[in-house]
Biopython code that builds the backbone (N, CA, C, O; Angstrom):
import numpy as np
from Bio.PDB.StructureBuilder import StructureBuilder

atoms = [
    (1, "UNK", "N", (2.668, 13.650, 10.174)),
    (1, "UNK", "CA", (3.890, 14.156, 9.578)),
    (1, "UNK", "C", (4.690, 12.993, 9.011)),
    (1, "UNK", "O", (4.908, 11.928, 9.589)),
    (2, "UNK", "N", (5.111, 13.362, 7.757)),
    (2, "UNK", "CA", (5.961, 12.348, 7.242)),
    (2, "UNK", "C", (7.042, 13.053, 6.450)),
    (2, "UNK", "O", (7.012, 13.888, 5.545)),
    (3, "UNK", "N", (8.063, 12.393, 7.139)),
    (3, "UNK", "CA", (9.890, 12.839, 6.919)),
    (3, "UNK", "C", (10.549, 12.339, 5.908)),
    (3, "UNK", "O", (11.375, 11.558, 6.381)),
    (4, "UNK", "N", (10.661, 12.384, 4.269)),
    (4, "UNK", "CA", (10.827, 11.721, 3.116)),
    (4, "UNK", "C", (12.499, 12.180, 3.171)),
    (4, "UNK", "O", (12.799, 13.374, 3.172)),
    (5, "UNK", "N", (13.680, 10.955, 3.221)),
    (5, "UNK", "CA", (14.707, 11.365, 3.226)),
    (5, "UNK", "C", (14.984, 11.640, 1.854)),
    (5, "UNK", "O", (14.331, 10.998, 1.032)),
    (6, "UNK", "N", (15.806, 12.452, 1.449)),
    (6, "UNK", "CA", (16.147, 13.038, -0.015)),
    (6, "UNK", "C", (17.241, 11.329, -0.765)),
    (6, "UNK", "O", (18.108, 10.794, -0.075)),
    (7, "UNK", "N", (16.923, 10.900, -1.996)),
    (7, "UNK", "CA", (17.649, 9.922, -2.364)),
    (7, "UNK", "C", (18.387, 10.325, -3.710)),
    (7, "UNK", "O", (18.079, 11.409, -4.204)),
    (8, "UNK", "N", (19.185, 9.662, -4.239)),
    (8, "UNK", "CA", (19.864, 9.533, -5.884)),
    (8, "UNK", "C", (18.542, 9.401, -6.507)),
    (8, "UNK", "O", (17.978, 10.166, -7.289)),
    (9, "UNK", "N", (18.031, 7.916, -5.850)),
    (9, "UNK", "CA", (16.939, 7.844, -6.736)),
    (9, "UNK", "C", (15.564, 8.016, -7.037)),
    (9, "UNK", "O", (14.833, 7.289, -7.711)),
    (10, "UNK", "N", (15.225, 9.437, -6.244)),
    (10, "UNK", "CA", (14.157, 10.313, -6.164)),
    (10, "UNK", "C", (13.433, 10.036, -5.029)),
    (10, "UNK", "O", (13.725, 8.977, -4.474)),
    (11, "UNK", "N", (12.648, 10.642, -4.582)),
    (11, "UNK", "CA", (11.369, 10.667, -3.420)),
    (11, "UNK", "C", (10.492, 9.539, -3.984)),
    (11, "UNK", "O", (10.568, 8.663, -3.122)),
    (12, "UNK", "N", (9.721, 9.105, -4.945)),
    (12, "UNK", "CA", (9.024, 8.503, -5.110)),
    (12, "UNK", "C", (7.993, 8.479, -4.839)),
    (12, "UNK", "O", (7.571, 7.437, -4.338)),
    (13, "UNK", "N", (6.910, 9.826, -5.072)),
    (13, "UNK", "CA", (5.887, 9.662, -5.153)),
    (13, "UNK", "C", (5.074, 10.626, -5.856)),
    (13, "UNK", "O", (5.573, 11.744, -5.725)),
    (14, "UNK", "N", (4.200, 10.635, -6.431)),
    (14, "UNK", "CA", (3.411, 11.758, -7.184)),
    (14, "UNK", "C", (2.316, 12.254, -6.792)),
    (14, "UNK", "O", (1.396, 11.597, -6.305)),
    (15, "UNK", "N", (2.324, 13.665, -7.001)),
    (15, "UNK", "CA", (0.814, 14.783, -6.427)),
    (15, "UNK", "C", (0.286, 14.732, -7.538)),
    (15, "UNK", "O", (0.859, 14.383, -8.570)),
    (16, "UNK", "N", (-1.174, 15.170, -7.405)),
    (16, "UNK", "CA", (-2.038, 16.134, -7.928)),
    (16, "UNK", "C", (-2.961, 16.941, -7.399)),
    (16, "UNK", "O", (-3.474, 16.894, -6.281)),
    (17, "UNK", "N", (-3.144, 17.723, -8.330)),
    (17, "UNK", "CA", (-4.406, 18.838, -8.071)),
    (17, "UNK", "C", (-3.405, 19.987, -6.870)),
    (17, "UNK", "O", (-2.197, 19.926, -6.640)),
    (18, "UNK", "N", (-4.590, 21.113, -6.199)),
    (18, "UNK", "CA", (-3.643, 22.022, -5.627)),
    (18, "UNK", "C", (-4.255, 22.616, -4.534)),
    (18, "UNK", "O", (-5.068, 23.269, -5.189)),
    (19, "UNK", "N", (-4.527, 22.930, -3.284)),
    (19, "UNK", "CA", (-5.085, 23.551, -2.541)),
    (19, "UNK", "C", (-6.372, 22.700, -1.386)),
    (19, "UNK", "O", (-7.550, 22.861, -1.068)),
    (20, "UNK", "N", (-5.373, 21.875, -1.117)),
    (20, "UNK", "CA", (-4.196, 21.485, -0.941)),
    (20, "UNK", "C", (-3.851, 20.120, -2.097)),
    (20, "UNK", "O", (-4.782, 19.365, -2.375)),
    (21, "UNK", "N", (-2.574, 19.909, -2.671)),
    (21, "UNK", "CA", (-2.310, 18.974, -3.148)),
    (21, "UNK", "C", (-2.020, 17.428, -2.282)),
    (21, "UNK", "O", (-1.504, 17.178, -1.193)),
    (22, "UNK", "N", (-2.499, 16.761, -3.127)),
    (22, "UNK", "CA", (-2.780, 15.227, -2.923)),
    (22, "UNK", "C", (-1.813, 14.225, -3.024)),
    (22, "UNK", "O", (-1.269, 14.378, -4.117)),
    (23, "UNK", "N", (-1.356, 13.335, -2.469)),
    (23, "UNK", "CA", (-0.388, 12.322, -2.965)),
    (23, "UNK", "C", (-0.917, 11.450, -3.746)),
    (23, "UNK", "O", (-1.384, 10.408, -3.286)),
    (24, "UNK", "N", (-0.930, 11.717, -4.987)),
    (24, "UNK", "CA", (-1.754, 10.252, -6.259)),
    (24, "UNK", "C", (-1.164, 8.982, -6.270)),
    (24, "UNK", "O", (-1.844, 7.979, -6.487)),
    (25, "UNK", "N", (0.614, 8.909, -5.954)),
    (25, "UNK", "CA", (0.554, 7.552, -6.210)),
    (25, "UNK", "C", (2.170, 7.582, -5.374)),
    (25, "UNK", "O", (2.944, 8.532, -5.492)),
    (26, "UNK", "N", (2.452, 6.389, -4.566)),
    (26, "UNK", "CA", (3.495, 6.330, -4.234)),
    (26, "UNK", "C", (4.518, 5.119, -4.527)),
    (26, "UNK", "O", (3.948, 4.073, -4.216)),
    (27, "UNK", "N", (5.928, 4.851, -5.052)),
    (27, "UNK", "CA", (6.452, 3.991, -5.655)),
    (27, "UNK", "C", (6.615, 3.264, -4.287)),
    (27, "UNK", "O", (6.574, 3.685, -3.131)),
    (28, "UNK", "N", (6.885, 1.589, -5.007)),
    (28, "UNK", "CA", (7.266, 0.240, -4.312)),
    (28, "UNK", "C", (8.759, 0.722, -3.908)),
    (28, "UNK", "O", (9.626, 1.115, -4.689)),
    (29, "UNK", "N", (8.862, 0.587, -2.375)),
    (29, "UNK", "CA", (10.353, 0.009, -2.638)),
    (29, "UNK", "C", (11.149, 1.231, -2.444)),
    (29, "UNK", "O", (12.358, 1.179, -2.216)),
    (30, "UNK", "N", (10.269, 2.689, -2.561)),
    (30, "UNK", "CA", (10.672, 3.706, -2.510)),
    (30, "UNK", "C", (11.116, 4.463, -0.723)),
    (30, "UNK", "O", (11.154, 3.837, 0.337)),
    (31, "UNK", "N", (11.414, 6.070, -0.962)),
    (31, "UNK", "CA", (11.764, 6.379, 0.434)),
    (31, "UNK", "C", (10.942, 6.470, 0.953)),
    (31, "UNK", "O", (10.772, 5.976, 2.068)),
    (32, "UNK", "N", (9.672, 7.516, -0.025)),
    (32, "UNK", "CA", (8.500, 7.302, 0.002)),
    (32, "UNK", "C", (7.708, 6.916, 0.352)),
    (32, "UNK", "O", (6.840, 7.471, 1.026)),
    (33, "UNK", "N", (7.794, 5.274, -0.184)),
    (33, "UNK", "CA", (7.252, 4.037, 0.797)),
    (33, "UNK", "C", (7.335, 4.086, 2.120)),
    (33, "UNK", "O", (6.450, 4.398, 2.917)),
    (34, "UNK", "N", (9.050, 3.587, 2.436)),
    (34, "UNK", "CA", (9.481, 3.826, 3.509)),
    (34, "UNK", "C", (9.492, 4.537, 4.490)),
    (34, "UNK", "O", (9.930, 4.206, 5.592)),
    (35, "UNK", "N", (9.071, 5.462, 4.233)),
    (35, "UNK", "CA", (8.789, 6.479, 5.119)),
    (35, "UNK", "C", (7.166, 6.973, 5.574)),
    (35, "UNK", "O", (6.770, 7.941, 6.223)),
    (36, "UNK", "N", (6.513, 5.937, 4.973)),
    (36, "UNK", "CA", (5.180, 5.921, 5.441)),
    (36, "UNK", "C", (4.131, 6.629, 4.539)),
    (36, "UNK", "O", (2.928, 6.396, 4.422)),
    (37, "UNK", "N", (4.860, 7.493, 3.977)),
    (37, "UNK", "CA", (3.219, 7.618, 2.576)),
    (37, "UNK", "C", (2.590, 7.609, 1.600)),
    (37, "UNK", "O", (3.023, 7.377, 0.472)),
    (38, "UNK", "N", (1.525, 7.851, 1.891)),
    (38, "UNK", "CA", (0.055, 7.017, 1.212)),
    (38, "UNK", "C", (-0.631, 7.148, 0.025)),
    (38, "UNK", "O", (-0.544, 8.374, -0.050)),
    (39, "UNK", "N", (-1.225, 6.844, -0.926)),
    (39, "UNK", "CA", (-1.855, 7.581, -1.585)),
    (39, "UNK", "C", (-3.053, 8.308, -1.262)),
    (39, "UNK", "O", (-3.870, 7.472, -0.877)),
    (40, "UNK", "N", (-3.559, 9.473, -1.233)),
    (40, "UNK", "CA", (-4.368, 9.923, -0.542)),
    (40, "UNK", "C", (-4.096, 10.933, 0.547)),
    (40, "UNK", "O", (-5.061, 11.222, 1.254)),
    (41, "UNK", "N", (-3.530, 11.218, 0.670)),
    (41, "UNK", "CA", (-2.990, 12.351, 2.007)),
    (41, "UNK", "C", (-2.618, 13.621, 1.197)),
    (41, "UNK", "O", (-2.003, 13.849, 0.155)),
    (42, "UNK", "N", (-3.254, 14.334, 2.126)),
    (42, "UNK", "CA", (-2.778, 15.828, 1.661)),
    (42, "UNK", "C", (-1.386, 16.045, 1.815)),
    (42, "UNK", "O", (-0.629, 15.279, 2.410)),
    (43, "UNK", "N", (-0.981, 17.392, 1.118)),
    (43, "UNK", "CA", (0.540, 17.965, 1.713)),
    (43, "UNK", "C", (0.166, 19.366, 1.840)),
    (43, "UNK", "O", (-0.226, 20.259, 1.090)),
    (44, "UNK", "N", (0.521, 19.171, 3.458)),
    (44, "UNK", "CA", (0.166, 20.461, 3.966)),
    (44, "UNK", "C", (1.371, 21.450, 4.340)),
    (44, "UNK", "O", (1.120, 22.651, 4.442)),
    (45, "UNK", "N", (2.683, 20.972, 4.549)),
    (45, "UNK", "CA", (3.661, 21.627, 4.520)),
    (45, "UNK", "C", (4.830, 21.054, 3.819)),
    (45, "UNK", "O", (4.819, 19.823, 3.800)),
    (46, "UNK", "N", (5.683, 21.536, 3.325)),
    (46, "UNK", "CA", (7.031, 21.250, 2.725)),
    (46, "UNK", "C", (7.996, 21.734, 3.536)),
    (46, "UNK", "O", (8.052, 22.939, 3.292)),
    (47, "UNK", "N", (8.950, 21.399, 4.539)),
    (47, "UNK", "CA", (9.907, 21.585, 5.505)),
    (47, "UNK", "C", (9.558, 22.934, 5.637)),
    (47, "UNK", "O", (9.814, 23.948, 4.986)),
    (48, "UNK", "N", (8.829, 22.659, 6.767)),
    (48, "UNK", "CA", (7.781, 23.779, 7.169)),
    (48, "UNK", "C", (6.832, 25.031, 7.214)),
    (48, "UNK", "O", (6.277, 25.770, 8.028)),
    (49, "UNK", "N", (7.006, 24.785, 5.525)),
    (49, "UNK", "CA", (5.963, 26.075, 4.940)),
    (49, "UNK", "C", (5.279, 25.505, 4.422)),
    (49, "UNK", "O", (5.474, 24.573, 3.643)),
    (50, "UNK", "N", (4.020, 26.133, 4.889)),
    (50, "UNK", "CA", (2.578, 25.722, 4.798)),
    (50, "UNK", "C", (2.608, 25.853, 2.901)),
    (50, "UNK", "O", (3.216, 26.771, 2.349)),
    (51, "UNK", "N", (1.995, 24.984, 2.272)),
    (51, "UNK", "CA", (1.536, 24.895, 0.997)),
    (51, "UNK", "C", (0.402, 24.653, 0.846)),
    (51, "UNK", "O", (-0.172, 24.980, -0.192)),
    (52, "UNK", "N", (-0.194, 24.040, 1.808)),
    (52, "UNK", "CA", (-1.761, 23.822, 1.738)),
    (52, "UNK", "C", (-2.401, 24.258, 0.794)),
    (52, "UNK", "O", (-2.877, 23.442, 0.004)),
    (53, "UNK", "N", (-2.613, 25.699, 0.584)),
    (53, "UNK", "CA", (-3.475, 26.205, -0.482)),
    (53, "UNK", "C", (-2.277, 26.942, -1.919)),
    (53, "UNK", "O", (-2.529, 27.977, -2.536)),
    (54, "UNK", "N", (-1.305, 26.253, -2.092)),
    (54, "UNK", "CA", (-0.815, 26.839, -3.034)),
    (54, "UNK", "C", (-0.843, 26.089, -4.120)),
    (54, "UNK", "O", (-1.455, 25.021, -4.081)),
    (55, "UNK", "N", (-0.286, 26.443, -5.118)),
    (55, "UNK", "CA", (-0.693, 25.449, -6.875)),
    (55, "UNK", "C", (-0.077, 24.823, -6.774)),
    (55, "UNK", "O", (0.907, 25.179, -6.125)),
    (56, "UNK", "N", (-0.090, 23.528, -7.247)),
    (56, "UNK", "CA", (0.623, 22.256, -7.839)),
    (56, "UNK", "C", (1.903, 22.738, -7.967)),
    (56, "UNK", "O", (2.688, 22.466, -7.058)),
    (57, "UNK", "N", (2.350, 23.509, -9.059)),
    (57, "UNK", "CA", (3.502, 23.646, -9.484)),
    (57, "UNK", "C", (4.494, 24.220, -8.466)),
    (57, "UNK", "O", (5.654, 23.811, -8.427)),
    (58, "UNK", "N", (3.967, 25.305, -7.525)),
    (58, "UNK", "CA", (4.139, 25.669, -6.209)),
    (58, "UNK", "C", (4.659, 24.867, -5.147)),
    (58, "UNK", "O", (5.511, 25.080, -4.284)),
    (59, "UNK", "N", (3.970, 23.941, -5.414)),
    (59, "UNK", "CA", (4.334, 22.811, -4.092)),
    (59, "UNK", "C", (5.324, 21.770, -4.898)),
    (59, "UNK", "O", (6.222, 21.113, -4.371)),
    (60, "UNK", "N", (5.086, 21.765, -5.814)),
    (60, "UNK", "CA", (6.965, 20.835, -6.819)),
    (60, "UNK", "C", (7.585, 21.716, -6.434)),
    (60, "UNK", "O", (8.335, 21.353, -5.528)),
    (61, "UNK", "N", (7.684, 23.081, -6.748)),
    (61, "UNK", "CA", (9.293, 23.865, -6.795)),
    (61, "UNK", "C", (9.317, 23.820, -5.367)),
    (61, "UNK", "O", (10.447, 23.464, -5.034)),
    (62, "UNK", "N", (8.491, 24.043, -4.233)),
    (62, "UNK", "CA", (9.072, 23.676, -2.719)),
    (62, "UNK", "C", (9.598, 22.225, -2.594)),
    (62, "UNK", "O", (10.718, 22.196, -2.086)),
    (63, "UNK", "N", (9.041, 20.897, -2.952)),
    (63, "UNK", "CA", (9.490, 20.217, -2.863)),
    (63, "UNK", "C", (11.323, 19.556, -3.540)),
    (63, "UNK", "O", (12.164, 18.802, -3.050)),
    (64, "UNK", "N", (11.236, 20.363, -4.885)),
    (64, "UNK", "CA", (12.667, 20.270, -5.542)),
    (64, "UNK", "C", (13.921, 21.110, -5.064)),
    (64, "UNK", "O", (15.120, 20.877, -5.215)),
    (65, "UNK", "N", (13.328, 22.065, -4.497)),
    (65, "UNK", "CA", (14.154, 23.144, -4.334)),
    (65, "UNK", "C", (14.897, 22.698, -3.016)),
    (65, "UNK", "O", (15.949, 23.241, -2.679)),
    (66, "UNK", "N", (14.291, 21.655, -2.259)),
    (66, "UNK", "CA", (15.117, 21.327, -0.899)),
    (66, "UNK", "C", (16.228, 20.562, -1.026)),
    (66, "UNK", "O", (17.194, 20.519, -0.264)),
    (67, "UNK", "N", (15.879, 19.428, -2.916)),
    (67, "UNK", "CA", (16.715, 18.091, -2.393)),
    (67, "UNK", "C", (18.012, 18.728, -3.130)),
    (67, "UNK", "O", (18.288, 19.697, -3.837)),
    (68, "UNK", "N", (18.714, 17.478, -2.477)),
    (68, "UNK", "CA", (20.568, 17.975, -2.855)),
    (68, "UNK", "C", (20.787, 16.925, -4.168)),
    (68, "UNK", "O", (21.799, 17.032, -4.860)),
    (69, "UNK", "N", (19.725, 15.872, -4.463)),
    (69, "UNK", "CA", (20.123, 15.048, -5.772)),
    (69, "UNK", "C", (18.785, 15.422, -6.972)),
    (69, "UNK", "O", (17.623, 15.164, -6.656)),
    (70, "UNK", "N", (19.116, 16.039, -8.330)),
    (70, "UNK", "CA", (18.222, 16.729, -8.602)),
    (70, "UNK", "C", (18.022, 15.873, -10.086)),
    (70, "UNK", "O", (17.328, 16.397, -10.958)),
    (71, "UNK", "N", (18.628, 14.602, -10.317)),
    (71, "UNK", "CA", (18.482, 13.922, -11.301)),
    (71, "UNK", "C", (17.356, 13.392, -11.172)),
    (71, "UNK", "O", (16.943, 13.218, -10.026)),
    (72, "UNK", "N", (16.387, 12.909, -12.517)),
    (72, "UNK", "CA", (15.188, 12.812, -12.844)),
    (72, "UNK", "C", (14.828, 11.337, -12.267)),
    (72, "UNK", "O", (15.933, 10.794, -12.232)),
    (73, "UNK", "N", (14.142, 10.663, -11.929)),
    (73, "UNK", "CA", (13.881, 9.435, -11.690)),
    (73, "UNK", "C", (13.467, 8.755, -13.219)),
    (73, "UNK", "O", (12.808, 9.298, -14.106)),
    (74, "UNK", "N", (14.184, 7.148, -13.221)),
    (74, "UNK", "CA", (13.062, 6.451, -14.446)),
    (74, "UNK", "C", (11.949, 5.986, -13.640)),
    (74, "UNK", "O", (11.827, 5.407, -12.561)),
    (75, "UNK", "N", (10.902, 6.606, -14.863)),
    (75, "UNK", "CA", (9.336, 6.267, -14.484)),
    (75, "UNK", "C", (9.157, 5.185, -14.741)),
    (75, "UNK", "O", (8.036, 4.822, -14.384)),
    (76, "UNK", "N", (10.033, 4.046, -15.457)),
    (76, "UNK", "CA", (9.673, 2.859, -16.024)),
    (76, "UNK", "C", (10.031, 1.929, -15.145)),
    (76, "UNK", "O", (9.404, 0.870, -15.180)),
    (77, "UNK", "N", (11.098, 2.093, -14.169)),
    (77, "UNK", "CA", (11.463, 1.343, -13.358)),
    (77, "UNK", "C", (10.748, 1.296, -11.739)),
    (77, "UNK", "O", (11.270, 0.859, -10.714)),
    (78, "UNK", "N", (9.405, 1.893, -11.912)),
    (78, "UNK", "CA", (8.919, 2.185, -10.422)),
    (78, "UNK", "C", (7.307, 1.415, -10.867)),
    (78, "UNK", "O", (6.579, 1.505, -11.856)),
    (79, "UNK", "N", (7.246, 0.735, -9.713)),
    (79, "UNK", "CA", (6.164, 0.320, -9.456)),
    (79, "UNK", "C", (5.019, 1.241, -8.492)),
    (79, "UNK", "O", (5.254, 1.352, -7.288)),
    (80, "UNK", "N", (3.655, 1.953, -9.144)),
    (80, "UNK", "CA", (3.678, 2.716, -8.786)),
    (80, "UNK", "C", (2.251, 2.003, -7.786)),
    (80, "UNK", "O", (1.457, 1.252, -8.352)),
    (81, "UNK", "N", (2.063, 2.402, -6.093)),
    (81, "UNK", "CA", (1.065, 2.073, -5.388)),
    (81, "UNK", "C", (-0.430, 3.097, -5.577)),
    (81, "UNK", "O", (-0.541, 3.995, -4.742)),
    (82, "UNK", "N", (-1.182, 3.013, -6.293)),
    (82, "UNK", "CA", (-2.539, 4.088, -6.256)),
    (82, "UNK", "C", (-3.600, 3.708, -5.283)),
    (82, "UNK", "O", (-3.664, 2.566, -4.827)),
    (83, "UNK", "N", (-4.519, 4.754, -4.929)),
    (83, "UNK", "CA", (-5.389, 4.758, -3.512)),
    (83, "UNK", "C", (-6.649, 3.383, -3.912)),
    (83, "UNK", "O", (-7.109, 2.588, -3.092)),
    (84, "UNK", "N", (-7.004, 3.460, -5.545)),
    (84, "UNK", "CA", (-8.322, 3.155, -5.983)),
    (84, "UNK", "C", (-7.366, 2.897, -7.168)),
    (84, "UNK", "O", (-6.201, 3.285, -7.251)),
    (85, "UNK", "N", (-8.420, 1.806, -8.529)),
    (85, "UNK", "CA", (-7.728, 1.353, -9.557)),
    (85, "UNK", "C", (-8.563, 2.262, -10.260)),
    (85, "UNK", "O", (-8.412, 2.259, -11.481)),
    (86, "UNK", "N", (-9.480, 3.104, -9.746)),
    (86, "UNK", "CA", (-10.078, 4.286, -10.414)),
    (86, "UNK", "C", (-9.028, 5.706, -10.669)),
    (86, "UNK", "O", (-9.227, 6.570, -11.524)),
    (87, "UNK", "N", (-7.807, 5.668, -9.619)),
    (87, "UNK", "CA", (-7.278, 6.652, -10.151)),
    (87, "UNK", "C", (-6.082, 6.208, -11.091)),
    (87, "UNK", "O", (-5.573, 7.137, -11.718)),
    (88, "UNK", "N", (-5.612, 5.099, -11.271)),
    (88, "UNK", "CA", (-4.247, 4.574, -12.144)),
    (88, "UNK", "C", (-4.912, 5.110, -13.543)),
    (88, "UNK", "O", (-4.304, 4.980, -14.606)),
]
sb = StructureBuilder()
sb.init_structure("model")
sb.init_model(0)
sb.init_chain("A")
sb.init_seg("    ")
for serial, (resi, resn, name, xyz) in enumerate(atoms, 1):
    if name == "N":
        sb.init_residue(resn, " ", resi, " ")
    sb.init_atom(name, np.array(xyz, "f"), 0.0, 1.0, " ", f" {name:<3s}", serial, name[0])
structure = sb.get_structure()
């Protein structure tokens, strides 16, 4: 389990795929980081509903729909950590 505190300046990290979705890449420096995850780990729940097998887009609107700061992150300013230089 990993507890991503909500920030100004976003969660910091990116999924793909869906059923269950994947963490593809997580920013430097981020809460993200900080909070311990990886690239590579499933997401199996979003404050405590199972998403495991739901779509991508499914598991963003659970994930957006919780935080209280809903401004966009710059993508240019994040250094992003990937599992393999096969997936960057």
């Amino acid at each position: 389990t990993v507890k991503i505190p909500d920030s100004a300046e976003g969660l910091g990290f990116q999924i793909r795929g869906y059923g269950p979705s994947v963490v593809h890449a997580v920013g430097r420096g981020t809460v993200a980081a900080a909070a311990g995850l990886h690239p590579g780990q499933c997401i199996i729940k979003v404050n405590g509903i199972n998403v495991s097998k739901e779509t991508h887009a499914s598991v963003i609107a659970h994930v957006t729909a919780c935080r209280k700061y809903r401004r966009p992150m710059k993508q240019d300013s994040i250094q992003w950590v990937y599992n393999s230089i096969e997936s960057a």
